[in-house]
PLY file of the C-alpha trace (Angstrom):
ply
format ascii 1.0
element vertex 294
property float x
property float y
property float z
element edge 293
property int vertex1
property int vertex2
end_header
0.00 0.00 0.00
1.11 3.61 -1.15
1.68 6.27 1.82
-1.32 8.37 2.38
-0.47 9.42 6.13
-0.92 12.77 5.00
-4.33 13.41 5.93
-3.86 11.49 9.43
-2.98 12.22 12.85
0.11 10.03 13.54
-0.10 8.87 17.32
2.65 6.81 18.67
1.28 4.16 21.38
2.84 1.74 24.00
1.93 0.20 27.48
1.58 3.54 29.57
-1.59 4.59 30.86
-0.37 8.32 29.17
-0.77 6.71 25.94
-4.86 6.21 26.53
-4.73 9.90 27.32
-3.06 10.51 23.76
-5.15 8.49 22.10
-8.17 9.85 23.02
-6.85 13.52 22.32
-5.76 12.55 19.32
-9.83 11.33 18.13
-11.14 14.31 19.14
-8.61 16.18 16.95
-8.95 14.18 14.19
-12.83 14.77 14.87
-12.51 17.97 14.18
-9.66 17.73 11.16
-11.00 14.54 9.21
-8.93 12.03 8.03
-8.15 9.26 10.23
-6.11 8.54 12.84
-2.83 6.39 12.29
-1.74 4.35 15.63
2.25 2.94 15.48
3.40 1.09 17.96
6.98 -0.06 17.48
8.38 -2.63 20.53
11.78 -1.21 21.82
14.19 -4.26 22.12
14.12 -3.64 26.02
10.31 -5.54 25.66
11.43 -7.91 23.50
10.78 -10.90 25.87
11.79 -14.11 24.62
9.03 -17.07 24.94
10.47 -20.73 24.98
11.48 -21.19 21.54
9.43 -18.98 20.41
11.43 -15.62 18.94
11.66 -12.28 20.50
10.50 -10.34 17.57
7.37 -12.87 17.32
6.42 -11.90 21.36
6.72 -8.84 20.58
5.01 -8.00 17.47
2.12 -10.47 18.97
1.99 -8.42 22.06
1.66 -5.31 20.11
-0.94 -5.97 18.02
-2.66 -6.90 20.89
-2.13 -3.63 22.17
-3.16 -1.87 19.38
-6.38 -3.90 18.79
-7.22 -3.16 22.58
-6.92 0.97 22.24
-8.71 0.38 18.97
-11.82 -0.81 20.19
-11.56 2.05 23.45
-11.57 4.71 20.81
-14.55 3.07 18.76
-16.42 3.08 22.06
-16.00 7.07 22.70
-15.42 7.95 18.88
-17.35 6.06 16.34
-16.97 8.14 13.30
-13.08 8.71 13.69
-11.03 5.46 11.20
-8.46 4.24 12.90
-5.37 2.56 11.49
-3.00 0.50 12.76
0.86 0.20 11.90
3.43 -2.58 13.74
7.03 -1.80 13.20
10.63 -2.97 15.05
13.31 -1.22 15.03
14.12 2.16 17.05
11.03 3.43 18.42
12.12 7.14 18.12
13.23 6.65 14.40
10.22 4.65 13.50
8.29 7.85 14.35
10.11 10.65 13.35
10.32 9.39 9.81
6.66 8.19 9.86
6.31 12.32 10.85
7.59 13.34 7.65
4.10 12.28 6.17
1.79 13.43 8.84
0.13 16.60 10.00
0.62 15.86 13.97
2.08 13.63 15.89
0.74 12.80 19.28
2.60 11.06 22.18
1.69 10.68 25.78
3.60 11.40 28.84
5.41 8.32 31.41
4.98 9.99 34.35
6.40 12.46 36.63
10.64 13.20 37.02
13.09 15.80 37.44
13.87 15.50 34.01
12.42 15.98 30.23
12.71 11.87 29.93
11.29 11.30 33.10
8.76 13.21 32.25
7.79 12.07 28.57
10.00 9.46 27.98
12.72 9.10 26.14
11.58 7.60 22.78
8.61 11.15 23.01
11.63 13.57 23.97
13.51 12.62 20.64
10.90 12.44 18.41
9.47 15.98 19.91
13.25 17.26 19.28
13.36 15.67 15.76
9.89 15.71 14.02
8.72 16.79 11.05
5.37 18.24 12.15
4.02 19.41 15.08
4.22 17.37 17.91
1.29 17.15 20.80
2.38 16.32 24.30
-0.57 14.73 26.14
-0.28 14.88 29.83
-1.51 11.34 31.63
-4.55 12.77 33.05
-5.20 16.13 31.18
-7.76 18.65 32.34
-10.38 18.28 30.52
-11.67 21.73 28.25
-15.08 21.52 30.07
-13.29 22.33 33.27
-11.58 24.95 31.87
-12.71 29.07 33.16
-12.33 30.12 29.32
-11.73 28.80 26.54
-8.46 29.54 24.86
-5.14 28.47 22.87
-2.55 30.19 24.36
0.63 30.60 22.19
3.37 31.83 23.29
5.10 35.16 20.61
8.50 34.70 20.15
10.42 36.65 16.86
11.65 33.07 15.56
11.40 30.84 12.74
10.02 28.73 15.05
7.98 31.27 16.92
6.14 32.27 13.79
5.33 28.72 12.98
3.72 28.39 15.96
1.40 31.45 15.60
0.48 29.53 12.21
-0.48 26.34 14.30
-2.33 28.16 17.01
-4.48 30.62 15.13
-5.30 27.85 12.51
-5.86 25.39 15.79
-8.46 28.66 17.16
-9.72 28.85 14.43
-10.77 25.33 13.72
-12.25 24.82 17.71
-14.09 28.59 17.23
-12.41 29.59 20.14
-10.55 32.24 21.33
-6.28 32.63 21.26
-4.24 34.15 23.95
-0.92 35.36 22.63
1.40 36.01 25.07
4.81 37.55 25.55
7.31 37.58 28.25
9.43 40.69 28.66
11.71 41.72 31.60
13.27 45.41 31.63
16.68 46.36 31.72
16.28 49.57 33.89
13.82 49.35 36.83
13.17 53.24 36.37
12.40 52.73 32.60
9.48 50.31 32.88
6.65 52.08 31.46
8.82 53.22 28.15
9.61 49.20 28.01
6.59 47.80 28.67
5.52 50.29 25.47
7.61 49.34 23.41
7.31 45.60 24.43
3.73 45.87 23.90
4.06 48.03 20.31
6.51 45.19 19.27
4.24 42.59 20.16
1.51 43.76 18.21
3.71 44.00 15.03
4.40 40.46 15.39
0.41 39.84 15.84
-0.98 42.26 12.66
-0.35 40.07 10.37
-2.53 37.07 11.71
-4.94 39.15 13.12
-5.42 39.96 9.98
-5.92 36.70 8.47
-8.10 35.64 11.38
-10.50 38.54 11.94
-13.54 36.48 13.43
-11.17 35.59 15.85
-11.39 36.91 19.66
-7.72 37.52 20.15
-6.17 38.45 23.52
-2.54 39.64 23.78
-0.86 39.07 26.79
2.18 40.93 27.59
3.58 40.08 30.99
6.66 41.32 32.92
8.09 37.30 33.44
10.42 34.60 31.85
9.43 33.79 28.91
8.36 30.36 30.21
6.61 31.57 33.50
4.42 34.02 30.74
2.92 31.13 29.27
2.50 28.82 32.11
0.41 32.28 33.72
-1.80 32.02 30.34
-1.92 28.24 30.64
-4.14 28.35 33.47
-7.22 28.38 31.38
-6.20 26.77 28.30
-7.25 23.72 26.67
-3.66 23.99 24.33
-0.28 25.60 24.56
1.04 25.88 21.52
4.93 27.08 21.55
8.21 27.25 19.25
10.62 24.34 20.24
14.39 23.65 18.93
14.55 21.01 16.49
17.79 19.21 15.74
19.04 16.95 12.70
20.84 14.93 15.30
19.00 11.56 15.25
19.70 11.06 18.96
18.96 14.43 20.52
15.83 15.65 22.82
16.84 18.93 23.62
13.55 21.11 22.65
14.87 24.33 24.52
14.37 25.63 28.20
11.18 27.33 27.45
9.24 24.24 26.16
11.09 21.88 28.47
9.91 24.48 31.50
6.09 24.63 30.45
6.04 20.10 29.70
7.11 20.06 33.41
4.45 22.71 35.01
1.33 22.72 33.07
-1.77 19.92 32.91
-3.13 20.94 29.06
-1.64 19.48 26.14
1.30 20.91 24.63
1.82 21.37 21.08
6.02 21.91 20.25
6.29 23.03 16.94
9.67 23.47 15.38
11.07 24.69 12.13
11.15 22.36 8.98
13.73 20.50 8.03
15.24 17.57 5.68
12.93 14.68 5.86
14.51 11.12 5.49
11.64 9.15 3.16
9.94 6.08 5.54
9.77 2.93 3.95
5.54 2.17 2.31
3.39 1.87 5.01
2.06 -1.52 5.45
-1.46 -2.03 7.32
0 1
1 2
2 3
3 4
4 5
5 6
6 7
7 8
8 9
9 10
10 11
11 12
12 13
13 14
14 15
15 16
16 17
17 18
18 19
19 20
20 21
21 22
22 23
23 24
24 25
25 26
26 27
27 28
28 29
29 30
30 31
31 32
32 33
33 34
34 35
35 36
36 37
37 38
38 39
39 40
40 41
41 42
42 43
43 44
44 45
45 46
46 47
47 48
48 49
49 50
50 51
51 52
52 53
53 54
54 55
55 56
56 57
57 58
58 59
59 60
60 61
61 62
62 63
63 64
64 65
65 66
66 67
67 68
68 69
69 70
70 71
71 72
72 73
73 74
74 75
75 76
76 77
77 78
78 79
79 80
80 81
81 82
82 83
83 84
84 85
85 86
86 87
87 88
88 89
89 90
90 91
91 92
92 93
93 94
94 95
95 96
96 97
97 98
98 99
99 100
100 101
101 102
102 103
103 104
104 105
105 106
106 107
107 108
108 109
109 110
110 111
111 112
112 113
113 114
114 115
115 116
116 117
117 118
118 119
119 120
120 121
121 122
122 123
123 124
124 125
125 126
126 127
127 128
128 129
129 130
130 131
131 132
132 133
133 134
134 135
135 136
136 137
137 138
138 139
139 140
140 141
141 142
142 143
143 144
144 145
145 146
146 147
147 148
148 149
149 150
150 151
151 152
152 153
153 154
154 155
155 156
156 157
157 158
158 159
159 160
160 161
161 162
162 163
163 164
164 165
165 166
166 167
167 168
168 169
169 170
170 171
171 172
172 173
173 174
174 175
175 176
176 177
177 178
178 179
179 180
180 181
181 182
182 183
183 184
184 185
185 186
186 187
187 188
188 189
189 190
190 191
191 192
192 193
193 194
194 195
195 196
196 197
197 198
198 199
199 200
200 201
201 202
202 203
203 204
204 205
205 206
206 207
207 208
208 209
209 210
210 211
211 212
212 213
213 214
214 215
215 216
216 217
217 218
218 219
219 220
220 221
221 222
222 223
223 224
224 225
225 226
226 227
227 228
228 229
229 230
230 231
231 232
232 233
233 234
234 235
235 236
236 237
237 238
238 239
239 240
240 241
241 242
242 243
243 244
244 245
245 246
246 247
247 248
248 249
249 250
250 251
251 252
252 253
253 254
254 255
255 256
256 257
257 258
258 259
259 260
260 261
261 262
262 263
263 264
264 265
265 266
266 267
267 268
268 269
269 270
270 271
271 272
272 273
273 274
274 275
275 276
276 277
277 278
278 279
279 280
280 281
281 282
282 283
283 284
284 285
285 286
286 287
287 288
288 289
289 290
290 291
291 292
292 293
């Protein structure tokens, strides 16, 4: 079969309990995008068990499509309407995905758990492929707040003057757009001179609606809220992110197959916030996956 992962939400699955939460994010997003929803699984060779005679690669791939014939039928349950396909490969997990991301319009991963690290955190395998990825990537935390909860409803985006920055303004307002809800663009700034604050927090504020005309433009049914706040960067956002659904913010990408360093702003907000996080990076030289076979 031809690739035609284009039109689907690529969500990367294993045994976690954070990978129910991703999966059932990812249905309601590809509710409200089409298309269908593409679930990989791809056995590390740590959980490669062997059986008897039996081979390792035969447990394995046995105990994965178990797996992914189990989270099939829990999404059928809650989404009817959204197709679901499923894809077993072996290999490296990370690589599997990250190539499979060249083709896709979002990839979705779940978080492991808590830790005082990124890998703690997400896991290892979800750190690189957040760091490496060829789309957006969506960081679902393990028991997300749920929008209903939620004060207001918002995407909050953080502005930052990047290549990366800008792409995630593209992501977010098209993301607002496509819920019909409202997008909270904030800004962190932190003056220089104490005595100059009100001349900086101008010109902080005039700067950050230059960066804002020209999607408010493109997006004028839109109820837009900028947010300028005297903080880090990081602590701007994760203020915002109180009443968010989705965080949407510019993360370092890296051609080196083995890194997972996204930058201390994302890594900061992954640690301290309960929405799902979308990291979106710049684009870069996609390595061609093998045909897809399901």
């Amino acid at each position: 079969m031809e690739d035609t992962i284009g039109s689907r939400l690529l969500l990367g699955v294993d045994t976690s309990s954070g990978a129910r939460s991703a999966a059932s994010w990812a249905a309601a997003e590809c509710g409200l995008r089409g298309g269908a929803v593409l679930m990989v699984h791809v056995p590390g060779s740590r959980s490669e068990p062997r059986l008897g005679w039996f081979p390792a690669a035969g447990v394995a791939g046995l105990a994965g499509w178990l797996l992914l014939d189990e989270l099939t039928v829990e999404l059928h349950q809650h989404y009817p309407d959204v197709a679901v396909e499923q894809l077993l490969r072996h290999g490296d997990p990370a690589g599997t995905l990250t190539d499979l991301s060249a083709l896709a319009e979002l990839v979705v991963l779940g978080t492991t758990g808590g830790g005082s690290n990124l890998t703690s955190l997400i896991g290892s395998v979800s750190a690189r492929v957040a760091a490496q990825a060829h789309c957006p990537v969506v960081i679902v935390p393990e028991q997300p707040v749920l929008p209903a909860t939620r004060t207001t409803r918002t995407v909050v985006v953080g502005v930052a003057d990047t290549a990366a920055g800008r792409a995630a303004l593209d992501f977010a307002f098209d993301e607002a757009a496509r819920r019909t809800i409202s997008i909270t663009a904030v800004r962190g700034w932190q003056p220089q001179d104490p005595d100059e604050d009100s001349e900086n927090s101008n010109d902080a504020a005039a700067q950050l609606d230059r960066l804002l005309a020209g999607w408010c433009q493109r997006y004028p049914e839109l109820p837009i809220h900028p947010m300028l706040l005297p903080a880090h960067p990081a602590q701007a956002v994760l203020q915002a992110a109180r009443n968010a659904e989705l965080v949407v913010i510019g993360a370092h990408h890296s051609d080196n197959p083995w890194s997972s360093r996204l930058g201390p702003v994302p890594q900061t907000v992954l640690h301290h916030t309960t929405c799902p996080i979308v990291l979106v990076g710049t684009p870069h030289r996609a390595r061609h996956p093998q045909p897809t076979q399901v």
